[in-house]
C-alpha positions as CSV (number, residue, x, y, z in Angstrom):
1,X,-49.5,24.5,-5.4
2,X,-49.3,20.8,-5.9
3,X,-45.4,20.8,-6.7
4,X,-43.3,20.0,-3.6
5,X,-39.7,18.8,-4.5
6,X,-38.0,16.4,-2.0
7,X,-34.7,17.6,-0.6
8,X,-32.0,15.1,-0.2
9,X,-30.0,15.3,2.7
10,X,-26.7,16.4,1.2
11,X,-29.0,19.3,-0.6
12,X,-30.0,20.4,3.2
13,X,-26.7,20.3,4.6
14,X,-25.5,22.4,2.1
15,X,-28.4,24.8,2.5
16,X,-27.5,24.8,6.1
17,X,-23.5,25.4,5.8
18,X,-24.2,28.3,3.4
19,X,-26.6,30.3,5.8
20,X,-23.5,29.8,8.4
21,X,-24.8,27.2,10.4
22,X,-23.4,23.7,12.1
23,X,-25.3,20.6,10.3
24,X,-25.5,18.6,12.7
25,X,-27.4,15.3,12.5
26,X,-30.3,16.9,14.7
27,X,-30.3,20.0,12.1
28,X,-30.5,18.5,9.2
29,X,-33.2,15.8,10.3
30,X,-35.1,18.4,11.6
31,X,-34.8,21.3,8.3
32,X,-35.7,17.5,6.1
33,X,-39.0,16.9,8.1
34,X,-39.6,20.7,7.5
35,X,-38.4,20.7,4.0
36,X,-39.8,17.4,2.4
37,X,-43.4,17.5,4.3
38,X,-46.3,18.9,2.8
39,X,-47.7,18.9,6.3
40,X,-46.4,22.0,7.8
41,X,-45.5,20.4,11.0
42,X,-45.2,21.6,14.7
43,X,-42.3,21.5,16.9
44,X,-44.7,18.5,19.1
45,X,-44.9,16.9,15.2
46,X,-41.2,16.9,14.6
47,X,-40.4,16.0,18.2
48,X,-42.8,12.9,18.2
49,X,-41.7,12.1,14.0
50,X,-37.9,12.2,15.1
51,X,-38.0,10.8,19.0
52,X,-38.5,7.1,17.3
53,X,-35.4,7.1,15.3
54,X,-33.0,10.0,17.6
55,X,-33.9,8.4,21.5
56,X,-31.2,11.3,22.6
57,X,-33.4,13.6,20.6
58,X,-34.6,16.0,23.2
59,X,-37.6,18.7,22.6
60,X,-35.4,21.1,23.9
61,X,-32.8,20.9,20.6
62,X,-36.0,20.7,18.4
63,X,-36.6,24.2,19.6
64,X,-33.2,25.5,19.4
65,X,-32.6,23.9,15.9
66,X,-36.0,25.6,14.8
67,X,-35.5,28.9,15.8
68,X,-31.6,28.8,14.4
69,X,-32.9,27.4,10.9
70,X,-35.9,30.5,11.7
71,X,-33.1,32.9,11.8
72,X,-31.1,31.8,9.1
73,X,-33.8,32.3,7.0
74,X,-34.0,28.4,5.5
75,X,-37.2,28.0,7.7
76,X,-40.1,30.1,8.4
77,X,-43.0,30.5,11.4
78,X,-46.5,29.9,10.3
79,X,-49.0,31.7,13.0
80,X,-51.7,30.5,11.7
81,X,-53.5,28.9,14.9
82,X,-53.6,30.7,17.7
83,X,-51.0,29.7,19.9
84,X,-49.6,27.0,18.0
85,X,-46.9,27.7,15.4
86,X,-45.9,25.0,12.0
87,X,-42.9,25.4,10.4
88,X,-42.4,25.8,6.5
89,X,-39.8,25.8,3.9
90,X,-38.5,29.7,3.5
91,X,-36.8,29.3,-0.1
92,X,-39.9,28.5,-2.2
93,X,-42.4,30.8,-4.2
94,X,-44.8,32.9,-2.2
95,X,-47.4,30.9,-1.2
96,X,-50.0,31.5,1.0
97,X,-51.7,28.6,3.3
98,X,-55.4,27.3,4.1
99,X,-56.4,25.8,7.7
100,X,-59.3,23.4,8.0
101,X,-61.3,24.2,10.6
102,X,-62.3,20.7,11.0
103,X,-59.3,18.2,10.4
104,X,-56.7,21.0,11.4
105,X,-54.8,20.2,8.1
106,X,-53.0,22.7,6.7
107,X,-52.6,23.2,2.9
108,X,-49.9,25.6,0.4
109,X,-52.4,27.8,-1.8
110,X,-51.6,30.2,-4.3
111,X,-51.7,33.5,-3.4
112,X,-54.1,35.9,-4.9
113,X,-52.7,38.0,-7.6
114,X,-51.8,41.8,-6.3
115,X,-52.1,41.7,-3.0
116,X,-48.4,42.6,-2.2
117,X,-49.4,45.3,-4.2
118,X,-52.0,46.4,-1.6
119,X,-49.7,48.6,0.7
120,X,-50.6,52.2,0.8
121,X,-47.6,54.6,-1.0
122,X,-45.0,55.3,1.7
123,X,-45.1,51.6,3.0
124,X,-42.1,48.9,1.7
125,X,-43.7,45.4,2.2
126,X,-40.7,42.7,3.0
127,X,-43.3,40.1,3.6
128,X,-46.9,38.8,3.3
129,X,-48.7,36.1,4.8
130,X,-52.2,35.3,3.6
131,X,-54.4,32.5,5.4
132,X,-57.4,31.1,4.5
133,X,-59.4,29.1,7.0
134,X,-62.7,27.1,6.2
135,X,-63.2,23.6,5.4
136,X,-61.0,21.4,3.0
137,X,-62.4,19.2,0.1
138,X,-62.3,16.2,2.4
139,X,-63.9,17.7,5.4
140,X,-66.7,19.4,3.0
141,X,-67.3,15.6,1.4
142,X,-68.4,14.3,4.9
143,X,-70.9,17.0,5.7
């Protein structure tokens, strides 16, 4: 999953309107950080990216802009370290991610074929989140 398109901010604000929401300036420079990096950042990453250029910016509307853009669906959760949550872009193909144990990075992978399929009868799956955690290509090269 090397394709990542790069979301312009009238593209966001749109996005945002049509799920219901305000776009505020704080909104929609938080859903671009989320939207156009391939870094799956942190609320402490988009706090410290946007702090520079917003000096009102306060961690407090980070959180709330977040979880509103979490609930609206344009934004999801990543639990994939334990007690430390990144944020992805919700409408894009399935995808499932991969940790490095070493560098922390965290990187879109495809997900393996039939796995939604897995559920035993009796069981509607709405969603699936498959993480793989080792070492990446960069981390294995210095070892």
């Amino acid at each position: 999953m090397t394709d990542h398109k790069r979301y312009s901010d009238s593209e966001l604000t749109k996005m945002i309107h049509s799920a219901g929401l305000r776009p505020s300036v704080q909104r929609i420079a938080v859903f671009s950080l989320v939207a156009n990096s391939k870094k799956h950042p942190s609320a402490d990453d988009i706090f410290s990216e946007l702090a520079a250029i917003y000096p009102s910016l306060s961690r407090t509307t980070v959180y709330n802009s977040l979880h509103a853009l979490v609930d609206a669906g344009l934004v999801r959760g990543l639990e994939i370290d334990c007690g430390n949550r990144h944020y992805d872009l919700a409408p894009q193909p399935h995808h499932s991610h991969f940790i490095c144990r070493q560098c922390g990075r965290i990187f879109d992978m495809a997900i393996p074929s039939g796995i939604g399929a897995a559920a035993s009868p009796g069981f509607c799956v709405d969603s699936v989140d498959v993480y793989f955690k080792g070492s990446c290509p960069d981390c294995v090269g210095r070892s």
